[in-house]
C-alpha positions in Angstrom: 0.0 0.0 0.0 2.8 2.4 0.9 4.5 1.3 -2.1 1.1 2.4 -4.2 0.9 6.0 -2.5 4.4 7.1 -3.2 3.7 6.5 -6.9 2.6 10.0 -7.8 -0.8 10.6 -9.5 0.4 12.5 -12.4 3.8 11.5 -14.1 6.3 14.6 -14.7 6.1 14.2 -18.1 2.1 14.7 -18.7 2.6 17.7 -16.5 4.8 19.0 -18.6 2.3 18.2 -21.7 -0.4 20.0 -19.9 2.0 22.6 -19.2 3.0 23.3 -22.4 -0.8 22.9 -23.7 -2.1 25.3 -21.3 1.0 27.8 -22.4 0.0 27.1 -26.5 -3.3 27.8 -25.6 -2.5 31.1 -23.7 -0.2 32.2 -27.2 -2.9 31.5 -29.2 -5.8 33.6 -27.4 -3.3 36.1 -26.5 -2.1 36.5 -30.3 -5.3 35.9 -31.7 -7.8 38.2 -30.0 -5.0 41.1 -30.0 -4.1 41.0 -33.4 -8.3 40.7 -34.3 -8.8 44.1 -31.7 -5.7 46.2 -33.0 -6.6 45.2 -37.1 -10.2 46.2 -36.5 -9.1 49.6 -34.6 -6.4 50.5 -37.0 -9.5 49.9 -39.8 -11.2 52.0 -37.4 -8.6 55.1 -38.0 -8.8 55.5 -41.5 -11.9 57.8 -43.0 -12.0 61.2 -45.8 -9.6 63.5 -43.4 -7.0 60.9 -41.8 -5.0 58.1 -44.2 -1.6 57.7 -43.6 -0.3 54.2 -43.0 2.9 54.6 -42.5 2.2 57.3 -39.7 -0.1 54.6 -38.1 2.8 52.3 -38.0 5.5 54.8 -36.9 3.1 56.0 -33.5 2.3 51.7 -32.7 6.3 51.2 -33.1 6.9 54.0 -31.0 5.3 52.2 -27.8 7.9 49.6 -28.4 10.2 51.3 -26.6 7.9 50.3 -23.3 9.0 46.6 -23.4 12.1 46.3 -21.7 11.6 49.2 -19.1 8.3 47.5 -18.5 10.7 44.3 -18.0 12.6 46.7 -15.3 9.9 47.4 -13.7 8.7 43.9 -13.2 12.1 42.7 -12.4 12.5 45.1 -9.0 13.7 42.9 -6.3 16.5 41.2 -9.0 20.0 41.9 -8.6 21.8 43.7 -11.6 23.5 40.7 -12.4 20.5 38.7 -12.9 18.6 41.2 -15.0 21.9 41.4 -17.3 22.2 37.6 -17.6 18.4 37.2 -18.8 19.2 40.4 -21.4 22.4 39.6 -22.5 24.0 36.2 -22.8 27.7 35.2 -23.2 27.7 34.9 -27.1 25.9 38.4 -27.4 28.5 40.1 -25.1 31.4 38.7 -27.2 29.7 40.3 -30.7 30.6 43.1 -32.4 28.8 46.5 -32.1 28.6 46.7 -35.5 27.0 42.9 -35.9 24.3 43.5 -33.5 23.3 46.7 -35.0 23.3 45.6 -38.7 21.0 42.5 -37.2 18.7 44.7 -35.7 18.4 47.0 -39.0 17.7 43.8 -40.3 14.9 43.2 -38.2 13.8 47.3 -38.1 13.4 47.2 -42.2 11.3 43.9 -42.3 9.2 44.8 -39.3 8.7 48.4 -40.7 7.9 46.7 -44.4 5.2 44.1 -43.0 3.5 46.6 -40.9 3.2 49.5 -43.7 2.0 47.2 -46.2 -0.2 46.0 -44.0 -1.9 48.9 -42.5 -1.8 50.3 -46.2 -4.3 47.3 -46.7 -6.4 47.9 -44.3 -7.3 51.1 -45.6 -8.7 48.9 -49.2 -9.8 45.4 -47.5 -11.8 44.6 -44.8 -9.8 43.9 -41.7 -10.7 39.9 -41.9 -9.9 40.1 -45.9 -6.4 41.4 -44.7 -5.6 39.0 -41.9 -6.6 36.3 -43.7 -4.2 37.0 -46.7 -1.4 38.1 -44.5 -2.0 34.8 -42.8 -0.3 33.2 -45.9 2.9 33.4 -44.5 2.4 30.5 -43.2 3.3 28.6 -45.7 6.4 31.0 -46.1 7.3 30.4 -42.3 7.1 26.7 -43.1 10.0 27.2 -45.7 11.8 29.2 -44.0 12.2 27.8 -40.9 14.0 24.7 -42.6 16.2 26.9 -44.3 17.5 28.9 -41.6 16.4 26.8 -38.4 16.6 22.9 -39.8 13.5 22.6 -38.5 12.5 18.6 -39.0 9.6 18.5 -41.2 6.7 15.6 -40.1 3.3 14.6 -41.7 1.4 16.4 -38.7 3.4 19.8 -39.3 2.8 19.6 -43.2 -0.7 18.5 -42.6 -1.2 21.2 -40.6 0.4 23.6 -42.7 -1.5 22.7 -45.7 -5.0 22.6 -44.5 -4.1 26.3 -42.9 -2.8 27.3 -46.5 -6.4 25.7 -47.8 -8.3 27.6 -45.8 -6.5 30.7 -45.7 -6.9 30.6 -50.2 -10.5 29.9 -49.6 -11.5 32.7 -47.2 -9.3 34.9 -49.6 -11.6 34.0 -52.8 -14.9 35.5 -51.1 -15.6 38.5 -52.9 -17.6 39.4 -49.9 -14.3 39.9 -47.9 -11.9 41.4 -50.5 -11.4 42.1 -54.4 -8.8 45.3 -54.5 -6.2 43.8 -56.5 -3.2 46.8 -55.2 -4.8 46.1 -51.5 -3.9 42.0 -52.2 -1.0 42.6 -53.4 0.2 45.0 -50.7 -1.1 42.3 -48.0 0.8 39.3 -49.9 4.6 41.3 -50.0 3.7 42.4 -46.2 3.2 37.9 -45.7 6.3 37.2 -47.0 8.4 40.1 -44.8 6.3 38.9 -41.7 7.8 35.9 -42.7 10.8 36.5 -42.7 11.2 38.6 -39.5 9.7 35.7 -37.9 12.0 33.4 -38.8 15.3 35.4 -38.8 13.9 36.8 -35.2 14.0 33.5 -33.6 17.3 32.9 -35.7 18.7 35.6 -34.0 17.7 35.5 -30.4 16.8 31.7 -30.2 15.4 30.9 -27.2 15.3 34.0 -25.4 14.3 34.8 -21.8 11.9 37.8 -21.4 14.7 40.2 -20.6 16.2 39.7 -23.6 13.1 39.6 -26.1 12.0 42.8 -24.2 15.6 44.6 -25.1 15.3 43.4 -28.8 11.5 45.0 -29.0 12.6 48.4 -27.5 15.6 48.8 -29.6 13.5 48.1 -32.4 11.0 51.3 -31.1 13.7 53.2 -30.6 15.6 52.9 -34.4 11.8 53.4 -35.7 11.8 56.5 -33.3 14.8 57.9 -34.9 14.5 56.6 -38.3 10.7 56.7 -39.6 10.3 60.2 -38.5 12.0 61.5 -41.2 10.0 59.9 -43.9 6.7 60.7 -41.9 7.5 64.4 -42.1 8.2 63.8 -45.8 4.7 61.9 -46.8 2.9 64.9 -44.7 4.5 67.6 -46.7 4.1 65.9 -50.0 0.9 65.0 -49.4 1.0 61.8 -50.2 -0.5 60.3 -46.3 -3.5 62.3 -45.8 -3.7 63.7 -41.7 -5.7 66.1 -40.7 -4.3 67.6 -37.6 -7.2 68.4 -36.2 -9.5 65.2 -37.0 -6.8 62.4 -36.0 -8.8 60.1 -34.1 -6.8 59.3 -31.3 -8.8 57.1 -29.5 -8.3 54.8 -32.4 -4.9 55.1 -33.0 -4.0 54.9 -29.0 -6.4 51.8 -28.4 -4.5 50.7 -31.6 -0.8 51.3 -30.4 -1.4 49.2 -27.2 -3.2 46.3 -28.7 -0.6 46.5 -31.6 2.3 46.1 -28.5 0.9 43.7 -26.9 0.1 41.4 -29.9 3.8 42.3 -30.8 5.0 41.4 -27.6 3.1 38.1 -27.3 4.4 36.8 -30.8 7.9 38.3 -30.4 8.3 36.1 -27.0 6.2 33.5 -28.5 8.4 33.1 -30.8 11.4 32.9 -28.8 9.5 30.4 -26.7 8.1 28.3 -29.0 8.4 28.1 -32.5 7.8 30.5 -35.4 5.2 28.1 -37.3 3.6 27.3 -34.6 2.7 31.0 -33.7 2.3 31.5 -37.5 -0.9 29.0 -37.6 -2.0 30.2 -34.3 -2.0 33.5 -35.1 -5.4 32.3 -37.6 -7.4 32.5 -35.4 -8.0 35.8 -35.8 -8.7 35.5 -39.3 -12.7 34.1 -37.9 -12.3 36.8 -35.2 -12.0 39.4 -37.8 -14.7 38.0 -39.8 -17.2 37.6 -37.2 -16.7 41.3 -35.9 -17.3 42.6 -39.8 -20.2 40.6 -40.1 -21.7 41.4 -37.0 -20.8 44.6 -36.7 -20.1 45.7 -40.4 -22.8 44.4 -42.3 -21.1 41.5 -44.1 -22.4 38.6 -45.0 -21.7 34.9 -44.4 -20.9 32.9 -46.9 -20.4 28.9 -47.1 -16.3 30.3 -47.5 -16.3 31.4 -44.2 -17.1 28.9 -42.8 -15.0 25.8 -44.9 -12.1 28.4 -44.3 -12.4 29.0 -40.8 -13.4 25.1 -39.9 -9.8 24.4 -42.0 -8.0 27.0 -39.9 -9.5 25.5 -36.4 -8.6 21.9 -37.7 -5.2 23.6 -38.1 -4.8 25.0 -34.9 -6.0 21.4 -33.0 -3.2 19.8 -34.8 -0.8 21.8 -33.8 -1.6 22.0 -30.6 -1.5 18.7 -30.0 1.6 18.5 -31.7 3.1 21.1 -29.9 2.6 18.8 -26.7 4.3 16.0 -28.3 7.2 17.5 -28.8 7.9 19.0 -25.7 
């Protein structure tokens, strides 16, 4: 009997899996209804007196800069040492200066690309039409990763993939939700930069702690700080981004900066923590999000696209959930 009771009720290793499924689950929500809140606020922004895209992009990047003194904040009670061993590691410390800045140029230009061309979108798709198309990258990420990670390919992960891809085209075919060819396009070249920032992201800082994922973010806020403000002064002088100093809607445009952080965030650790596919494919969920909110709230109809695409997405997600267990 004795022997029975110190057998413990739960092995280590399914409390790991429920761990780690309770942690996927947590990325995907947190990814998912952040990314559906700051598309469909950033869609919210745009009307006859206020359209500039890139300005959008430059004040969300902007609050970047909060991550790692937010990180400080959290971390009172550490010791110096600590704090500097989760932001900087021994391989990072014995770089050059002029390595880690070209990397994070790198990672400035593709953020700064994805984001423009996707909040240019928004001001000619619907915000579902958008993430769903954007969503595409998926497929990209699934490329990429086993170029530059050698990450192992297995049936579940290109089953997955596929049906993701599958639903992803479908959603994308109903005129209801798109049909601007130069708002497609813009949305397909921002997929593939996402893509790759994803990918050379978690190249770069592998399996980061927070303190370190949370330095990487506000240096990224900071170069768009310094950088982007030039050409924002220039597309306000030339006319080209249309603002309207006195019809900005900043309730929009702040509700849209701190959802846009905190999707950012959650990915960009995510990412770090996990892999980038997986956060890819979970970040679909807010493709029927999206959807739901313009149909409910927007005057869209449902279609039988919807909902093949969305029930393919879903499917997606399960399987990589599960499979995310598995393999840790």
């Amino acid at each position: 009997m004795d022997g029975e009771c110190s057998e413990p009720f739960v092995s280590p290793k399914n409390v790991r899996s429920v761990k780690t499924v309770l942690i996927s689950t947590a990325v995907i929500l947190g990814v998912s209804f952040s990314w559906t809140l700051a598309s469909q606020l950033t869609k919210s922004c745009f009307h006859d007196d206020f359209h500039a895209p890139f300005f959008i992009v430059w004040f969300n990047t902007n609050f970047m800069m909060l991550c790692y003194p937010c990180y400080l904040l959290f971390s009172i009670g550490k010791s110096w040492g600590k704090i500097k061993t989760e932001t900087f590691d021994k391989e990072n410390a014995n770089q050059r200066s002029l390595h880690v800045i070209t990397i994070a140029f790198i990672l400035y230009t593709l953020w700064t690309s994805a984001n423009v061309l996707f909040s240019f979108s928004l001001g000619r798709l619907s915000a579902s039409a958008s993430t769903s198309l954007i969503s595409s990258n998926v497929f990209m990420v699934f490329i990429l990763s086993r170029v530059f990670l050698n990450e192992e390919y297995t049936l579940r992960k290109t089953l997955s993939t596929a049906l993701a891809v599958i639903g992803v085209v479908i959603i994308s075919c109903d005129k209801e939700f798109a049909g601007d060819l130069l708002g497609m396009v813009s949305i397909i070249f921002a997929a593939f930069f996402a893509s790759l920032y994803r990918v050379i992201f978690k190249k770069v800082v592998g399996n980061a702690r927070l303190g370190r994922v949370s330095f990487v973010l506000s240096l990224l806020g900071f170069l768009n700080l310094i950088l982007n403000v030039i050409p924002v002064i220039l597309l306000y002088i030339l006319n080209v981004e249309i603002i309207n100093l006195h019809k900005i809607p900043w309730y929009y445009v702040i509700g849209s900066a701190l959802l846009n952080m905190t999707y950012n965030f959650v990915v960009n650790f995510s990412i770090a923590l996990i892999t980038p596919l997986f956060v890819t494919i979970g970040a679909l969920f807010g493709i029927p999000l999206n959807m739901i909110i313009d149909i409910l709230f927007n005057g869209m109809q449902i279609s039988y696209g919807f909902i093949i695409g969305s029930a393919l997405i879903l499917t997606s997600l399960i399987i990589n959930l599960n499979l995310n267990s598995l393999e840790k």
